[in-house]
C-alpha positions as CSV (number, residue, x, y, z in Angstrom):
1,X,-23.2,-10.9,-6.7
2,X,-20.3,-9.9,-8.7
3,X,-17.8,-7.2,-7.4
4,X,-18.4,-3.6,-9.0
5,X,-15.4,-1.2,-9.5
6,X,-16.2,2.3,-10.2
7,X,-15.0,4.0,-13.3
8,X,-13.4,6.3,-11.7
9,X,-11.0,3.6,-9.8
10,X,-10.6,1.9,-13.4
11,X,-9.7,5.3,-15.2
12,X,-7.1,6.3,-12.9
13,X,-5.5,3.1,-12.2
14,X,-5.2,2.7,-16.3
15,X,-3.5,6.5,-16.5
16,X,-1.5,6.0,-13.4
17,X,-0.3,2.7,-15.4
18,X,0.2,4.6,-18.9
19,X,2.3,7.4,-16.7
20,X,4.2,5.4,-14.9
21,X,4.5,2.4,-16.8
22,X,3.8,0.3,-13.6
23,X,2.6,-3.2,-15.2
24,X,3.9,-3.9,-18.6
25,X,3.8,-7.1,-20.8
26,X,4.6,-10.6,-19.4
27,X,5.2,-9.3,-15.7
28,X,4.3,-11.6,-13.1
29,X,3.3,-9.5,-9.8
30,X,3.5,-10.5,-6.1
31,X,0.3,-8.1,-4.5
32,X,0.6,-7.7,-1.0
33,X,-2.9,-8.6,0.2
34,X,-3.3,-7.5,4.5
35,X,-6.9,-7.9,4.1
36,X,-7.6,-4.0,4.3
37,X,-9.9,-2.1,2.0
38,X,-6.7,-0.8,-0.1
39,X,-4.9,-4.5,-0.6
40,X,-8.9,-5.8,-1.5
41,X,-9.6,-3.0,-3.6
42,X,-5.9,-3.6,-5.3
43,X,-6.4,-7.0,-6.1
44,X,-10.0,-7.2,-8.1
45,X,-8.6,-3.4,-9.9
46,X,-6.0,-5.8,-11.0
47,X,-8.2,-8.8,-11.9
48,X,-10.6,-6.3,-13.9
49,X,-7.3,-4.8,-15.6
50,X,-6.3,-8.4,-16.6
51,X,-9.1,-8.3,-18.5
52,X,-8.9,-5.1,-20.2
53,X,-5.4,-4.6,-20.6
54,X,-4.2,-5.2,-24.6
55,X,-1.0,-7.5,-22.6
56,X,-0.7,-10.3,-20.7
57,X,0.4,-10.2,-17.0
58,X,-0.4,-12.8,-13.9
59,X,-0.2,-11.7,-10.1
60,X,-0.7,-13.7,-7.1
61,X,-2.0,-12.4,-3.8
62,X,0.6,-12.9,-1.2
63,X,-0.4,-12.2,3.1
64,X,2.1,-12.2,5.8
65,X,1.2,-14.1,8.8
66,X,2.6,-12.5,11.7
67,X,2.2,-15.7,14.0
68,X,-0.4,-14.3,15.6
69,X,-3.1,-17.1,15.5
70,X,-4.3,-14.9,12.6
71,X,-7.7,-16.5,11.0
72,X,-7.1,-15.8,6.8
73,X,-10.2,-18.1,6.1
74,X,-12.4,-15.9,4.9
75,X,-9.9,-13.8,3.1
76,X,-9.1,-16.7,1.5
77,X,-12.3,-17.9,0.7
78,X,-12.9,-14.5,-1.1
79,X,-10.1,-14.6,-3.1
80,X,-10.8,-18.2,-4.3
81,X,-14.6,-16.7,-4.8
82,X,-13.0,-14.1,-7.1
83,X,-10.4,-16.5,-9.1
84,X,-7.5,-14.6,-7.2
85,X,-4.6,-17.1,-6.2
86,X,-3.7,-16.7,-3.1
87,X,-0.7,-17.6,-1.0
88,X,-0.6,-17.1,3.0
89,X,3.4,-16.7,4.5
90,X,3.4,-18.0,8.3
91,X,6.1,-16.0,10.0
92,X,7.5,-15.6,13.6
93,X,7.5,-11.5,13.1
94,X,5.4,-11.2,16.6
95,X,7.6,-13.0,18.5
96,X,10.9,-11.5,17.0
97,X,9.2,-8.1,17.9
98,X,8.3,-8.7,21.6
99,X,12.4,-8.2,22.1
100,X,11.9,-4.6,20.1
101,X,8.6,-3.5,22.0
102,X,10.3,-3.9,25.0
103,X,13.2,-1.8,24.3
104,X,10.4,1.1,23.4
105,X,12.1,0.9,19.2
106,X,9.5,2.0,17.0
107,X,7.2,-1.1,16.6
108,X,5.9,0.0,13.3
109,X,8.6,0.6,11.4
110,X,9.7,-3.0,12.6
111,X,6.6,-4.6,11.2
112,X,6.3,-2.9,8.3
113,X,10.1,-4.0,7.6
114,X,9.7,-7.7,8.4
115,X,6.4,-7.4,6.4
116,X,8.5,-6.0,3.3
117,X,11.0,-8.2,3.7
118,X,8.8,-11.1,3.5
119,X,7.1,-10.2,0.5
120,X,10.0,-9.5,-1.1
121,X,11.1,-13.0,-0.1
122,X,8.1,-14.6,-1.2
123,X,8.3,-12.7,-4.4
124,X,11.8,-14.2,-5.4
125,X,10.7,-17.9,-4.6
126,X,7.3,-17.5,-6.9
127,X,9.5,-16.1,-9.6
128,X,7.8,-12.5,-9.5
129,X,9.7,-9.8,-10.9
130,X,7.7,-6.9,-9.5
131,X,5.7,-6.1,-6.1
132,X,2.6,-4.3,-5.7
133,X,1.5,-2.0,-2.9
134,X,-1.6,-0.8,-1.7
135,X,-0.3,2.4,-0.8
136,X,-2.9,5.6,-1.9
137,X,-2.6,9.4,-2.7
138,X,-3.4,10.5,1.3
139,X,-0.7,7.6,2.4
140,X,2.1,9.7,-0.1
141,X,0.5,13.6,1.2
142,X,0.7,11.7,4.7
143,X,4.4,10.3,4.4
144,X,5.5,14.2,2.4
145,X,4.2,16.0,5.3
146,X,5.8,13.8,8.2
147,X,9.2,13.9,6.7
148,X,8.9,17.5,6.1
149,X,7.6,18.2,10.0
150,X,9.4,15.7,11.8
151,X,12.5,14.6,10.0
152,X,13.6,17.5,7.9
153,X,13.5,15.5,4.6
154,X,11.0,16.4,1.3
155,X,10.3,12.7,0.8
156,X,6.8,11.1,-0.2
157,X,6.1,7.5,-1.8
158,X,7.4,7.1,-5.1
159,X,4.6,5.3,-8.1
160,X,7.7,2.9,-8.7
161,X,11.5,1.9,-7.7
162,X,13.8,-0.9,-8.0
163,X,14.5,-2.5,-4.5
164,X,18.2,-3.5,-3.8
165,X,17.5,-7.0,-4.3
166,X,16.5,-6.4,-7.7
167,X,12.4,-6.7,-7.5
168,X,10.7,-3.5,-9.2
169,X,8.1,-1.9,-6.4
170,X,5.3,-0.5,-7.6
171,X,2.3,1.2,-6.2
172,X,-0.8,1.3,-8.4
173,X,-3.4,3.1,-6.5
174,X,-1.0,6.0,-5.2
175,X,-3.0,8.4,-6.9
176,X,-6.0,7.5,-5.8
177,X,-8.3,9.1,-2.7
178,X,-8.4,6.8,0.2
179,X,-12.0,7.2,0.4
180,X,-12.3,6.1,-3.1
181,X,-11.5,2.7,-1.4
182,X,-13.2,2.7,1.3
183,X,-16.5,3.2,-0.6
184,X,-15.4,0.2,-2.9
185,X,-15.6,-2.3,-0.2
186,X,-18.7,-0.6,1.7
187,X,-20.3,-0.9,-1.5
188,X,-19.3,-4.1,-2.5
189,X,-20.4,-5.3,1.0
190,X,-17.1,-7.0,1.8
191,X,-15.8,-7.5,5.3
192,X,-12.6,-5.6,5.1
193,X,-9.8,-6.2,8.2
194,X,-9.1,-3.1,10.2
195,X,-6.6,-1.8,12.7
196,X,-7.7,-5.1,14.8
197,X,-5.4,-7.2,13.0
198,X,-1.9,-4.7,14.1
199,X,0.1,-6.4,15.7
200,X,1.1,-3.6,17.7
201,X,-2.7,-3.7,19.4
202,X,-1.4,-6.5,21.6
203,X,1.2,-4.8,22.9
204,X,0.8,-2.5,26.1
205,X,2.5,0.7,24.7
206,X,1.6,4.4,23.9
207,X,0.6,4.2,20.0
208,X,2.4,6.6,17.3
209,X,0.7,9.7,17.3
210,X,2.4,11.7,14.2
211,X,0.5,9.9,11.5
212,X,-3.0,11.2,13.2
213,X,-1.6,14.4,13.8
214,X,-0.8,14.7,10.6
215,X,-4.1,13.0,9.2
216,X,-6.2,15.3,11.2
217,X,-4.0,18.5,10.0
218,X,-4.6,17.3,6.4
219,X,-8.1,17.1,7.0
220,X,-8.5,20.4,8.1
221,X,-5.9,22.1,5.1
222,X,-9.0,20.1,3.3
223,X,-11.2,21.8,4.4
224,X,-10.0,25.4,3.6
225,X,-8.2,24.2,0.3
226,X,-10.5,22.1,-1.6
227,X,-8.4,21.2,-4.5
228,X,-5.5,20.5,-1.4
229,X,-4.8,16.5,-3.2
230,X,-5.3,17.5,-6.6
231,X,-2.8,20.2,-6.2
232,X,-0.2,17.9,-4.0
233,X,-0.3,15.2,-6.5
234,X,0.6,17.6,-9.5
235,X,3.4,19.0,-7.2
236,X,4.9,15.6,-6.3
237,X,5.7,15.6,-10.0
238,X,6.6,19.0,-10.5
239,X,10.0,19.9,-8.2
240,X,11.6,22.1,-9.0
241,X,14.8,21.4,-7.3
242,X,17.1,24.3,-7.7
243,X,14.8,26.5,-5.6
244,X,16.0,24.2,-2.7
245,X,18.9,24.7,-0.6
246,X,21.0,22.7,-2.6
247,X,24.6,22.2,-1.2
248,X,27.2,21.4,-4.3
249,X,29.1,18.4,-3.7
């Protein structure tokens, strides 16, 4: 059976491309693939937009072992199902963490750095000159609102940057419902990998609470305001920055 994307997924990742200008002619893309219904969703709305596109682009699908014993076979099996090459990194990342758990550092935010940093490395040797992300629209409203509560900062996820090293990031899905997703794979009957493969699951510590606080919070906001996503996405493009307190240098 062949996979089915939705129109709607198609339609929005091909304006979130016009807007943002987020794969362009000749590019050749490193696609973080974890396994998760985003990265699997990511991967065959890029194959599909290989096909439509009016340009020519190539990616390759890229994990990041964490040295876990992780089993990729069957991830791997479904990408070479799909004609989707895919590469698997072997890394040390859990055991360079074990020192970080156990000073109580925020395990996360390690992972996710070795993680980037990885693809990014992998990304340079393959001769890729831009990264994809399987970040969504609820990920950016997620990442606005725990920067605003908890670290004082306006910040969200950005459709696109240039990293220091050079590499252009982008993040075609990020406007895009997370349940859009989730019904993709569910649909498409595919066995998607879950919060079972954190590492962070192996180690004995309290888990970070602000990102369901703030999940559940959204939820509810939802709930009362309907149109909540549709109006934070046009927002995230519409500051108006001299209604801040701006200080002048």
């Amino acid at each position: 059976m062949s996979v089915k994307l939705s129109k709607k997924i198609m339609s929005k990742l091909g304006k979130t491309n016009a807007e943002f200008k987020l794969i362009e002619e000749g590019d050749k893309i490193l696609v973080g693939l974890s396994g998760g219904k985003d990265s699997l969703t990511m991967i065959h709305a890029m194959k599909e937009q290989q096909r439509r596109a009016p340009f020519e682009f190539s990616f390759v699908a890229v994990t990041i072992s964490y040295g876990m014993g992780e089993d990729f076979s069957a991830l791997a099996a479904h990408c070479e199902k799909n004609g989707i090459k895919h590469v698997v990194r072997e890394t040390k990342t859990y055991e360079l963490a074990k020192e970080k758990i156990r000073k109580n550092s925020s395990f996360c935010s390690f992972f996710s750095r070795m993680r980037r940093g990885y693809l990014y490395s992998v990304a340079q040797e393959l001769g890729c000159n831009k990264v994809a992300l399987g970040h969504h629209l609820d990920d950016a409203a997620e990442s606005f609102f725990m920067n605003f509560i908890y670290n004082g900062q306006m910040r969200s996820l950005a459709p696109k940057y240039t990293a220091g090293n050079g590499l252009v990031v982008i993040r075609p899905l990020i406007q895009m419902r997370e349940r859009q997703l989730r019904a993709f794979v569910v649909d498409n009957g595919i066995e998607a990998i879950g919060d079972e493969a954190c590492p962070a699951m192996r180690f004995d510590v309290k888990m970070p609470h602000a990102r369901e606080n703030t999940k559940q919070m959204l939820a509810k906001m939802e709930q009362d305001f309907p149109q909540l996503f549709t109006s934070l996405n046009a927002a995230f493009k519409n500051i108006s920055v001299d209604s801040f307190f701006m200080v002048e240098e």
